[in-house]
N, C-alpha and C positions, 0 to 999 in steps of 0.2 A: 514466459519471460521474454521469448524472443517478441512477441508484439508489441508488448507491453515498452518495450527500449528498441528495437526497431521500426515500428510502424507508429505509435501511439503517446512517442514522443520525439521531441529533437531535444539536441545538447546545446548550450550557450552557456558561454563563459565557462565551461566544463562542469556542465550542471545538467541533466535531464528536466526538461519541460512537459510537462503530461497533459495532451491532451485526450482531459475528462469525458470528450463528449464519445470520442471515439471508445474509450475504456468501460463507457455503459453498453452504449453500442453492442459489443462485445463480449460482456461479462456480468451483464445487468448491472443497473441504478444501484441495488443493495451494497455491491462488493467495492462499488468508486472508495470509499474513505477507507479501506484495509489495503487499495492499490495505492492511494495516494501518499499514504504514511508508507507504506514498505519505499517507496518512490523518494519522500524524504529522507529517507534513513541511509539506502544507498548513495543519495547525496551529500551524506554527510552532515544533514541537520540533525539538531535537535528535535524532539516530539513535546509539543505541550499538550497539555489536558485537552483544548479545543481540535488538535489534531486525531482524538482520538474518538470522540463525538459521531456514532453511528458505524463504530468498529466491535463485531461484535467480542463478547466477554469470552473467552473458551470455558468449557464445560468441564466438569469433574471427570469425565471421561478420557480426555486430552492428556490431565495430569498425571504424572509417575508419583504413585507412593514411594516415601522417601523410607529407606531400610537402612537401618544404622548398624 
């Protein structure tokens, strides 16, 4: 986290900027669109469909069985 909002972006207009190239760099090509939408989200945007384009799906394993 700390790189990712201290090294690997800056703030404007009280917004975080992400610089991608440095976040591959870093954390491989694969993981850029799961930084970038987490990146969005703490900014306070919304997430469309095309935001979500090479984020991978989580697995059946990830999910909690739901106990009623």
């Amino acid at each position: 986290m700390q790189f990712i909002f201290e090294t690997a972006s800056v703030q404007e207009n009280g917004k975080y900027v992400l610089n991608e190239s440095l976040v591959a760099d870093k954390f491989g090509q694969e993981n850029v669109p799961s930084i970038v939408a987490f990146v969005k989200l703490v900014n306070g945007e919304e997430l469309e469909e095309k935001d979500l384009e090479g984020v991978p799906y989580p697995s059946r394993s990830f999910r909690r069985k739901a106990t009623i």
